[in-house]
PDB file of N, CA, C and O in Angstrom:
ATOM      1  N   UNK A   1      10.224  -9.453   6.511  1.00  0.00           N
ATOM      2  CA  UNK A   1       9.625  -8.364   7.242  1.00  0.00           C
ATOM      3  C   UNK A   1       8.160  -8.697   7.513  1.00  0.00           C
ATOM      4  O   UNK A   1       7.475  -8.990   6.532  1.00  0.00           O
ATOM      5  N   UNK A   2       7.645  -8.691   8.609  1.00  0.00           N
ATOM      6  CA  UNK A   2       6.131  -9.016   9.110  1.00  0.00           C
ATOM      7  C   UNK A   2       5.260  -7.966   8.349  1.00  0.00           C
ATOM      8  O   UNK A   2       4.329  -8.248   7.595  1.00  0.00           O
ATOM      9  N   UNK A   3       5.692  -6.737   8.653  1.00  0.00           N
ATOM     10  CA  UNK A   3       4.345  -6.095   7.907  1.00  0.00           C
ATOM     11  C   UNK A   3       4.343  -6.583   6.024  1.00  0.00           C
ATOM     12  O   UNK A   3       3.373  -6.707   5.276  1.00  0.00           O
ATOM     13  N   UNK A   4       5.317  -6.703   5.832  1.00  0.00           N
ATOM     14  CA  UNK A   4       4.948  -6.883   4.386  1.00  0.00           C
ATOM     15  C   UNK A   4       4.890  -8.219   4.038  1.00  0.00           C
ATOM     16  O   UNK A   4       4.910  -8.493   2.838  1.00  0.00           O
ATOM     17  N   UNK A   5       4.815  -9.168   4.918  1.00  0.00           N
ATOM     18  CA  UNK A   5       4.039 -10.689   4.787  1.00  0.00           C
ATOM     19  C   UNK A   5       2.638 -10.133   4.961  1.00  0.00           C
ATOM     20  O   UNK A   5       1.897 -10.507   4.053  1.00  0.00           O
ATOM     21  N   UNK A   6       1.907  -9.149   6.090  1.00  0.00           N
ATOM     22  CA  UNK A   6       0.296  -9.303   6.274  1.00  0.00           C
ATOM     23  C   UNK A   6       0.131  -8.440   5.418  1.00  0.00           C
ATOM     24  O   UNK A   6      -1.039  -8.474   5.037  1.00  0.00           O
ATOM     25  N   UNK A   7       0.882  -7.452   4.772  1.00  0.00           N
ATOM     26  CA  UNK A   7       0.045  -6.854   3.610  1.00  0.00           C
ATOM     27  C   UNK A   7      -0.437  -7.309   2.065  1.00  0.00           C
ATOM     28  O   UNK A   7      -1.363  -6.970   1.328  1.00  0.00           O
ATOM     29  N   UNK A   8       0.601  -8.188   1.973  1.00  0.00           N
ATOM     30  CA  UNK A   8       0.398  -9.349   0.798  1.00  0.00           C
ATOM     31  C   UNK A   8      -0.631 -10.148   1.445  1.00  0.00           C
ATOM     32  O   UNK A   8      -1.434 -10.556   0.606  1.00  0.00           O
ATOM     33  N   UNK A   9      -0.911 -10.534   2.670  1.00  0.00           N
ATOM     34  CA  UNK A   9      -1.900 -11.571   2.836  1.00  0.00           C
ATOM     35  C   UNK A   9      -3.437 -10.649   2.527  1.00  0.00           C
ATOM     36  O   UNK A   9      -4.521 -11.011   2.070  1.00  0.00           O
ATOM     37  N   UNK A  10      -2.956  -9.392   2.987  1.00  0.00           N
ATOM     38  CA  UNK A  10      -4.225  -8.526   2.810  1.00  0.00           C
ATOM     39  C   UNK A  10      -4.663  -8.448   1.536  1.00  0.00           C
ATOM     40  O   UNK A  10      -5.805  -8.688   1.145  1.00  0.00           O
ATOM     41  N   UNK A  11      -3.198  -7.911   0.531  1.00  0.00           N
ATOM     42  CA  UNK A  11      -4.002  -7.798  -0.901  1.00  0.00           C
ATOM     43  C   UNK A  11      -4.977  -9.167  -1.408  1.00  0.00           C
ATOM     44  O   UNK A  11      -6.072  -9.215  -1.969  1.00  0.00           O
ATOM     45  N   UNK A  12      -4.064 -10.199  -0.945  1.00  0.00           N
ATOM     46  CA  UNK A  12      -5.010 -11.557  -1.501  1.00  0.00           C
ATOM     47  C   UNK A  12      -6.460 -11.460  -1.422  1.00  0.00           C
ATOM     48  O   UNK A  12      -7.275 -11.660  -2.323  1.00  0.00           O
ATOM     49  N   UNK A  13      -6.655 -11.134  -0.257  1.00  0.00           N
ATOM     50  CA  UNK A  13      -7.866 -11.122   0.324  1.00  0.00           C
ATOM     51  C   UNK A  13      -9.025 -10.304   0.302  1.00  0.00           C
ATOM     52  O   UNK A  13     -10.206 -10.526   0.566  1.00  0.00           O
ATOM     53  N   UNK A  14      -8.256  -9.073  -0.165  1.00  0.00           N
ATOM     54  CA  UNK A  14      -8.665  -7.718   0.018  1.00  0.00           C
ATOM     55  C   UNK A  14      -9.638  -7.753  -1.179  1.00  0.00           C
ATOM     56  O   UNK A  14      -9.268  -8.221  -2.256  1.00  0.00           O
ATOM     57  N   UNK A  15     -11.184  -7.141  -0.951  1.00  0.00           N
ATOM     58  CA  UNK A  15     -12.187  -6.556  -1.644  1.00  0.00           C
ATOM     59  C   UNK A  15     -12.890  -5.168  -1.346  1.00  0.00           C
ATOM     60  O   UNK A  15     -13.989  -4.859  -0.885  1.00  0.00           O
ATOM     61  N   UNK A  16     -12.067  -4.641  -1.689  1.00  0.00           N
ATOM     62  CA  UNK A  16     -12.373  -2.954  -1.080  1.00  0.00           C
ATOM     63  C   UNK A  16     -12.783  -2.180  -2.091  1.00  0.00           C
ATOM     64  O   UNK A  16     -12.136  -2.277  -3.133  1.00  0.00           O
ATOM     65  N   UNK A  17     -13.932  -1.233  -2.054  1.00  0.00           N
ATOM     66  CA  UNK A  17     -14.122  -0.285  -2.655  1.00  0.00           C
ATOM     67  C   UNK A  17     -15.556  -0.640  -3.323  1.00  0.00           C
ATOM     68  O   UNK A  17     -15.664  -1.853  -3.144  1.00  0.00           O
ATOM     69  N   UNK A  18     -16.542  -0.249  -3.906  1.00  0.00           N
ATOM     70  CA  UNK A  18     -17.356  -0.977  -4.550  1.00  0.00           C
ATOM     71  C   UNK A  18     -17.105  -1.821  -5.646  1.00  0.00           C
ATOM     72  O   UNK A  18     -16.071  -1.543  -6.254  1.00  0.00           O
ATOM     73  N   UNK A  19     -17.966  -3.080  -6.211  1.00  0.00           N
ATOM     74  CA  UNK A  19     -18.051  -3.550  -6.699  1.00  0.00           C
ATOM     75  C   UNK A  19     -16.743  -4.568  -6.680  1.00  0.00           C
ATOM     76  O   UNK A  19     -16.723  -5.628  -7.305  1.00  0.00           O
ATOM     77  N   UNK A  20     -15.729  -4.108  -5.917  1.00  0.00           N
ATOM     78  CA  UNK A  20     -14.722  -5.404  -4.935  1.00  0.00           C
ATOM     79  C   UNK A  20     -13.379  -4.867  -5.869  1.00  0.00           C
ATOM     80  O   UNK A  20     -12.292  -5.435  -5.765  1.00  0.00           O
ATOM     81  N   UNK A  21     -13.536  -4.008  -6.552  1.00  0.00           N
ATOM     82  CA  UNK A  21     -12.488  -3.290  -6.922  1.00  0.00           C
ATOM     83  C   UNK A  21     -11.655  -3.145  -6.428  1.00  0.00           C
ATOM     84  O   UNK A  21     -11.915  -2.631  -5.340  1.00  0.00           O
ATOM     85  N   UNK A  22     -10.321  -3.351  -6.610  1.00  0.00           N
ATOM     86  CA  UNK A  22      -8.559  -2.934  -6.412  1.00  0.00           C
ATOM     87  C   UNK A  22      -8.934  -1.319  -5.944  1.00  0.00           C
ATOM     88  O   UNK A  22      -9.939  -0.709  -6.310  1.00  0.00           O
ATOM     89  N   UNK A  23      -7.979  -0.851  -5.142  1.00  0.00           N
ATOM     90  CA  UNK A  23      -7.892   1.120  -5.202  1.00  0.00           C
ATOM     91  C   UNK A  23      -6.559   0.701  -5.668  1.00  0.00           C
ATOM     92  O   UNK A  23      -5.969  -0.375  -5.572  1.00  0.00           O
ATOM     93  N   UNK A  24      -6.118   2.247  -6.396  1.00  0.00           N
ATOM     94  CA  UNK A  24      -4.645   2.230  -6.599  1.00  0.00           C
ATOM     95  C   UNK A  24      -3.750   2.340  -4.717  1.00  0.00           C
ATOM     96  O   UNK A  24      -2.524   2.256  -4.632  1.00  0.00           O
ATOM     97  N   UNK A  25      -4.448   2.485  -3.730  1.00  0.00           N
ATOM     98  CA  UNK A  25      -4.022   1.993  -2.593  1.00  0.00           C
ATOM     99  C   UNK A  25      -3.359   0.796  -2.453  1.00  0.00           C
ATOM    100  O   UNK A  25      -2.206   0.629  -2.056  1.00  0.00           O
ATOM    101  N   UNK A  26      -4.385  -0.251  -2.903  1.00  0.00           N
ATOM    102  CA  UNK A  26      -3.641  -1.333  -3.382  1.00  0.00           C
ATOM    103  C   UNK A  26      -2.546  -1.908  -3.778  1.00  0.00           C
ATOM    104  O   UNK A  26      -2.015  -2.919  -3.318  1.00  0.00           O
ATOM    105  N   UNK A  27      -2.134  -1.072  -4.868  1.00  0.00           N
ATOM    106  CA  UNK A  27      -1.654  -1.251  -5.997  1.00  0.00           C
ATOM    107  C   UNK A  27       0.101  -0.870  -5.535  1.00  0.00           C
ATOM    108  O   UNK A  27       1.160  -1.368  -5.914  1.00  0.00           O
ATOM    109  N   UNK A  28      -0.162   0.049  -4.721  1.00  0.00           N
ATOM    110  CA  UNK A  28       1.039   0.341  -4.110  1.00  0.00           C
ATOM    111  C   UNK A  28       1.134  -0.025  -2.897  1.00  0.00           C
ATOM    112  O   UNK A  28       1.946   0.266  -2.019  1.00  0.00           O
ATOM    113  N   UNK A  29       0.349  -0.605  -2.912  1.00  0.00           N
ATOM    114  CA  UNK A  29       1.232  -1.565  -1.156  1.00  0.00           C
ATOM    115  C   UNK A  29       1.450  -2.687  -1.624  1.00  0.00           C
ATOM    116  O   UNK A  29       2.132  -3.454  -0.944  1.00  0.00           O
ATOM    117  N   UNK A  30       0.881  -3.178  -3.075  1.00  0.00           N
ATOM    118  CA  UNK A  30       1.883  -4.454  -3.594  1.00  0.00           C
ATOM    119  C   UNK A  30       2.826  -4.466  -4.242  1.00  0.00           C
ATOM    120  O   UNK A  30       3.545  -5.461  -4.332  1.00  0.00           O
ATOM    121  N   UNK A  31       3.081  -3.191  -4.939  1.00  0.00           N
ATOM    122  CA  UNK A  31       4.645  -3.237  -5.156  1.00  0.00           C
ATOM    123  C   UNK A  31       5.167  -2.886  -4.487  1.00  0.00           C
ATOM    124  O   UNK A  31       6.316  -3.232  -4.760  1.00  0.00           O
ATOM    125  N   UNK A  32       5.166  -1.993  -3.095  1.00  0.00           N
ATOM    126  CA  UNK A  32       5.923  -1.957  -2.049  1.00  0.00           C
ATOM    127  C   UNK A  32       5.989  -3.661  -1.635  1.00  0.00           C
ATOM    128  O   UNK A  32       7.076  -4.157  -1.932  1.00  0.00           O
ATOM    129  N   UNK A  33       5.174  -4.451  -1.112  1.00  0.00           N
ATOM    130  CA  UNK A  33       5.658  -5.556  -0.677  1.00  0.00           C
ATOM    131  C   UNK A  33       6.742  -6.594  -1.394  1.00  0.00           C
ATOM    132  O   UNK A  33       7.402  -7.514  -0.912  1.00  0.00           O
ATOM    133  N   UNK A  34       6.654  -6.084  -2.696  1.00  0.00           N
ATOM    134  CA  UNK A  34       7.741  -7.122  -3.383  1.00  0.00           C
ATOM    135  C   UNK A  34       9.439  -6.542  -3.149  1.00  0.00           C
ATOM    136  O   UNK A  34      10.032  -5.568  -3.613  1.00  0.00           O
ATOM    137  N   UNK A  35       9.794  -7.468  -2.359  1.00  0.00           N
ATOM    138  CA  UNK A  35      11.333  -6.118  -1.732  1.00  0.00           C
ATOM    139  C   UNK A  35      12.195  -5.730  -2.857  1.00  0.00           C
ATOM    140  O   UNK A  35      11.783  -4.634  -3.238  1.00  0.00           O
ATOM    141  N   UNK A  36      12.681  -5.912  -3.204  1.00  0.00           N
ATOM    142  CA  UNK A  36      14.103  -5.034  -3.931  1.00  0.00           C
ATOM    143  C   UNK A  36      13.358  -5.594  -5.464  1.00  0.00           C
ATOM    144  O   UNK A  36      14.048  -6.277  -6.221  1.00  0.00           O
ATOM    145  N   UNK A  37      12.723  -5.441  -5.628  1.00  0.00           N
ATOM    146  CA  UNK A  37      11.751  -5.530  -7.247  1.00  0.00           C
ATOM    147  C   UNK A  37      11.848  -3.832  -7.643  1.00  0.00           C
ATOM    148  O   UNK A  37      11.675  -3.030  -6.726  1.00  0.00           O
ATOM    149  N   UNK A  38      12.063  -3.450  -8.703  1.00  0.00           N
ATOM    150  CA  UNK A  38      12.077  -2.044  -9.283  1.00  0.00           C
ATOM    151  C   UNK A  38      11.007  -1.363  -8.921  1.00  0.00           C
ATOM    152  O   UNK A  38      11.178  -0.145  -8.982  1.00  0.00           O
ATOM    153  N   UNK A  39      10.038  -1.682  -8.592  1.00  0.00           N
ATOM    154  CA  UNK A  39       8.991  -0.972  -7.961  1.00  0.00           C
ATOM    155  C   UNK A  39       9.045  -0.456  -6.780  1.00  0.00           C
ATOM    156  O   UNK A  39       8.547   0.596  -6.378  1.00  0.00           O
ATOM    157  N   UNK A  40       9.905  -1.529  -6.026  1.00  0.00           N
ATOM    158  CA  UNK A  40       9.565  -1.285  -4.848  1.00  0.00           C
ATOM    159  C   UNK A  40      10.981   0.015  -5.047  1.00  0.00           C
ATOM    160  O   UNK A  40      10.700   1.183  -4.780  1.00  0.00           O
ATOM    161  N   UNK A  41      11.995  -0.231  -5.378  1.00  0.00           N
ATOM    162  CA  UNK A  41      13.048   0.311  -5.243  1.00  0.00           C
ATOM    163  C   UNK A  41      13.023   1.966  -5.598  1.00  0.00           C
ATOM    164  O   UNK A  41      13.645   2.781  -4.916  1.00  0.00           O
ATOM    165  N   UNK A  42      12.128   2.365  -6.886  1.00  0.00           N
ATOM    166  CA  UNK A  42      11.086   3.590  -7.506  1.00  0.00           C
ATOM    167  C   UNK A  42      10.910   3.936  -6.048  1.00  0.00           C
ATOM    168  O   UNK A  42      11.709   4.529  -5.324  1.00  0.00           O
ATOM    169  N   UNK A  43       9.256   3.269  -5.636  1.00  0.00           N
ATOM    170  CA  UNK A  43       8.961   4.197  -4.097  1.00  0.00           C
ATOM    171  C   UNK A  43      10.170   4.213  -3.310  1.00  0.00           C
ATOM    172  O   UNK A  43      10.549   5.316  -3.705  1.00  0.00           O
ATOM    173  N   UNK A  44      11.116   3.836  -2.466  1.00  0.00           N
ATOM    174  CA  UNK A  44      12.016   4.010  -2.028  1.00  0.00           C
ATOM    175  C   UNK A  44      12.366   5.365  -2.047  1.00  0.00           C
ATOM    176  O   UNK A  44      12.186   6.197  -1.158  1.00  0.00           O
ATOM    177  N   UNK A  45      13.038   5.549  -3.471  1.00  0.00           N
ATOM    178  CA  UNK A  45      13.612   6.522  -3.913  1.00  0.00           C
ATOM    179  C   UNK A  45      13.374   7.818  -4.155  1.00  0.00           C
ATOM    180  O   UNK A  45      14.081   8.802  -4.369  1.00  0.00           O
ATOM    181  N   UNK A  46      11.745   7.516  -4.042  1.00  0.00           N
ATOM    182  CA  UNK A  46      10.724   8.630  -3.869  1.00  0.00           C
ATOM    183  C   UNK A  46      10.325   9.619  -2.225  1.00  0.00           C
ATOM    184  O   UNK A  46       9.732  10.669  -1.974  1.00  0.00           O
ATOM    185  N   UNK A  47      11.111   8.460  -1.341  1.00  0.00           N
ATOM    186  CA  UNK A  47      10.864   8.342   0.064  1.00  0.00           C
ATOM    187  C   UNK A  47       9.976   8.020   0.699  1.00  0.00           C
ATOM    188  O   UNK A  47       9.748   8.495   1.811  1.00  0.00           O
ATOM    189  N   UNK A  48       9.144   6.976   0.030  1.00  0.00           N
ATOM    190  CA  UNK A  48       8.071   6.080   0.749  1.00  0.00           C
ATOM    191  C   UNK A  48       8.511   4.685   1.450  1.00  0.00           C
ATOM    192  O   UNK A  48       9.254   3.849   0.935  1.00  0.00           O
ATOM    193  N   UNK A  49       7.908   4.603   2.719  1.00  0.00           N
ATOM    194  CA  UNK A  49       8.916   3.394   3.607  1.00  0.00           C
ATOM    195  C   UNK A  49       7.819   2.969   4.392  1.00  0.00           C
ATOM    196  O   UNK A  49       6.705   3.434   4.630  1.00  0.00           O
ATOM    197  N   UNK A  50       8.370   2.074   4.689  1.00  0.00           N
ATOM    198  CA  UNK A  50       7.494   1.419   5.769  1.00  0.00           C
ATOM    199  C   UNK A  50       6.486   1.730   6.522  1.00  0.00           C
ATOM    200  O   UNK A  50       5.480   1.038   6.678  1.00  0.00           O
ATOM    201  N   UNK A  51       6.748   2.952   7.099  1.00  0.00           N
ATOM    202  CA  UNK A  51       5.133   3.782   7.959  1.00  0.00           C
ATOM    203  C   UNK A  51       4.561   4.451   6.809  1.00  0.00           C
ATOM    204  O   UNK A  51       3.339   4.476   6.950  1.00  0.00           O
ATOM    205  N   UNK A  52       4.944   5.031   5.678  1.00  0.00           N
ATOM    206  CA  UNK A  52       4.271   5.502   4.758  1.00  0.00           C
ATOM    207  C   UNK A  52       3.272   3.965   4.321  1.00  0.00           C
ATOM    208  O   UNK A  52       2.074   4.221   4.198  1.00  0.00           O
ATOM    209  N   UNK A  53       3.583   2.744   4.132  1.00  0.00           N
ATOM    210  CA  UNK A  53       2.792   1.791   3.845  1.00  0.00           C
ATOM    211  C   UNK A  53       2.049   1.340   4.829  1.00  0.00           C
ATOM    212  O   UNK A  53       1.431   0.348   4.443  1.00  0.00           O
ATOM    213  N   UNK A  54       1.819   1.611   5.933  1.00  0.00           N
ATOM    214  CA  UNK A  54       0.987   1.439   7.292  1.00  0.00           C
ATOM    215  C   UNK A  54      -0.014   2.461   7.608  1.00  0.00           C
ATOM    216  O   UNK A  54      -1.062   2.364   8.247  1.00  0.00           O
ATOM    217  N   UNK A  55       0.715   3.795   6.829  1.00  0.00           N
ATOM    218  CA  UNK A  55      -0.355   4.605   7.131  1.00  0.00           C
ATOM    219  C   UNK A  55      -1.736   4.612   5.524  1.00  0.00           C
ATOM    220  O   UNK A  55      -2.787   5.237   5.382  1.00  0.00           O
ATOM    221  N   UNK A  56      -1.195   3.859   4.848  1.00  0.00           N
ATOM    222  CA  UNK A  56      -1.618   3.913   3.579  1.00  0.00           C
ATOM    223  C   UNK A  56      -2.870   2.683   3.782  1.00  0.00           C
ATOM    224  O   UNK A  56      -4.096   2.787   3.765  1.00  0.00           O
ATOM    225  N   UNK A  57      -2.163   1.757   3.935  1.00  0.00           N
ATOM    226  CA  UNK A  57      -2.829   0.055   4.417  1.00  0.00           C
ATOM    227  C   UNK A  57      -4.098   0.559   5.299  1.00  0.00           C
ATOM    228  O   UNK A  57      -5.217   0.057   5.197  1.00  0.00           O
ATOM    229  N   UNK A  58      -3.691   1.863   6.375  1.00  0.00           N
ATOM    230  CA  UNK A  58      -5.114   1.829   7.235  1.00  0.00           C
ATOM    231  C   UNK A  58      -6.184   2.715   6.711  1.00  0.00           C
ATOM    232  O   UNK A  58      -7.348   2.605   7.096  1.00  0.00           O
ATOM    233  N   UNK A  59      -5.634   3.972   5.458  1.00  0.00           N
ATOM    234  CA  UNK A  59      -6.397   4.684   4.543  1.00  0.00           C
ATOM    235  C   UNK A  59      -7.106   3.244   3.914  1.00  0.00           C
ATOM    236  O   UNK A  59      -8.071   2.685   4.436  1.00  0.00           O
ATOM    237  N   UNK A  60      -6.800   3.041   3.373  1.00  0.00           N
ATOM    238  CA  UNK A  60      -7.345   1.618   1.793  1.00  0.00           C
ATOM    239  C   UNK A  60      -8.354   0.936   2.863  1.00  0.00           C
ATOM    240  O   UNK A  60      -9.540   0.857   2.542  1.00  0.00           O
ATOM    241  N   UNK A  61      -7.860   0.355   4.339  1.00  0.00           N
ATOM    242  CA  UNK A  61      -8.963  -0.481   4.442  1.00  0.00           C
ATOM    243  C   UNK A  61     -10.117   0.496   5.579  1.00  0.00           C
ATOM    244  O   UNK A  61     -11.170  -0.091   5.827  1.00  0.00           O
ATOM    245  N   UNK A  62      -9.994   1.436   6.015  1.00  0.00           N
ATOM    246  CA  UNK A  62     -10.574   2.440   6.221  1.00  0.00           C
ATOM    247  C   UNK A  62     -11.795   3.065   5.385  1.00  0.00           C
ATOM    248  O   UNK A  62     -12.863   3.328   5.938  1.00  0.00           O
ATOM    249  N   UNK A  63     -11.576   3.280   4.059  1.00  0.00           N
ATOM    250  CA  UNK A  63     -12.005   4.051   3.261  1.00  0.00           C
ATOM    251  C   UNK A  63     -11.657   5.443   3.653  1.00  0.00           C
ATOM    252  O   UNK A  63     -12.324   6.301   3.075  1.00  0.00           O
ATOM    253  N   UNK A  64     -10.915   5.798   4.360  1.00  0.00           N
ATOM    254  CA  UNK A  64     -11.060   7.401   5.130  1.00  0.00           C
ATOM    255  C   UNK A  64     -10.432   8.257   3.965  1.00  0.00           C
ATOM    256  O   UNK A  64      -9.465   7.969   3.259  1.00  0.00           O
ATOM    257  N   UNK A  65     -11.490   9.753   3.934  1.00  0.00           N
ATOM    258  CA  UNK A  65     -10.638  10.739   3.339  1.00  0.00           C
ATOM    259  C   UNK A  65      -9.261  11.096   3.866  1.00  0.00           C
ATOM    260  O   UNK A  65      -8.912  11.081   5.046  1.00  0.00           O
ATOM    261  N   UNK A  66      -8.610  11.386   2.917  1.00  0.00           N
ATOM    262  CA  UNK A  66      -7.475  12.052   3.529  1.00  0.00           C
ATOM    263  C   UNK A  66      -6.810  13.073   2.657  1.00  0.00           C
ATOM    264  O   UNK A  66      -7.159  13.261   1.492  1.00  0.00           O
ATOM    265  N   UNK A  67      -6.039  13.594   3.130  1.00  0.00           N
ATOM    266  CA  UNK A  67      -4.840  14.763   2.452  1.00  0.00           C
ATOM    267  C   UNK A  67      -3.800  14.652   2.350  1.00  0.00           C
ATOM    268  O   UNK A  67      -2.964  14.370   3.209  1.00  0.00           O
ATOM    269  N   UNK A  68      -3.613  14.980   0.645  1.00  0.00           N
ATOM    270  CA  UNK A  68      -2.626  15.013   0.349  1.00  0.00           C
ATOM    271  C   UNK A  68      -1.283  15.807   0.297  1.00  0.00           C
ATOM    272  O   UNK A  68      -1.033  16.665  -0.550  1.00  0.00           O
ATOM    273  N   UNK A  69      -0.443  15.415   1.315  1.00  0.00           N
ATOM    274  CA  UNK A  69       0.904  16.191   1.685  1.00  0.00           C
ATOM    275  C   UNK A  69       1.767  16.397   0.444  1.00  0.00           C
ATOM    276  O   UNK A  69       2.106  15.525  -0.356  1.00  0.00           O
ATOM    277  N   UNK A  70       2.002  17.421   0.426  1.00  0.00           N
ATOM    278  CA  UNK A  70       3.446  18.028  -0.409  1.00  0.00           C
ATOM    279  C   UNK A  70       5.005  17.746   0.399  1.00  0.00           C
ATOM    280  O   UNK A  70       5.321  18.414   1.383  1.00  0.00           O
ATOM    281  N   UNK A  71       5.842  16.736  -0.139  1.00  0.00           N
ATOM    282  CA  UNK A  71       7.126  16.661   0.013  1.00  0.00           C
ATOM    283  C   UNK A  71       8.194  17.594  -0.473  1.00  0.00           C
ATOM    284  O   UNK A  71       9.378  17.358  -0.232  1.00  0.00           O
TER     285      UNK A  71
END
């Protein structure tokens, strides 16, 4: 899957936040990128997918506030 090859290329790369700190943004767009790994399979099941990780990827490198939706 393309987006989750450039989001792994992103985490590599990625120094966001002060002091170059990880966000837990992060944190979950890399276990989303690992495919059928229990992590990823958890969010799944939670109903987080693919545009949920695109819209997340442009929060993290954004910095933008945002709100949090109730499912």
């Amino acid at each position: 899957m393309q987006v989750t090859t450039a989001l792994v290329t992103e985490l590599k790369s990625a120094k966001k936040g002060e002091d170059g700190e990880i966000t837990v943004c992060y944190l979950v767009l890399g276990i989303w990128s690992e495919n059928e790994s229990p992590g990823h399979n958890v969010l799944a099941a939670l109903g987080f997918d693919s545009e949920n990780a695109k819209e997340l990827s442009k929060i993290a490198h954004n910095n933008a506030p945002f709100e949090l939706q109730m499912i």
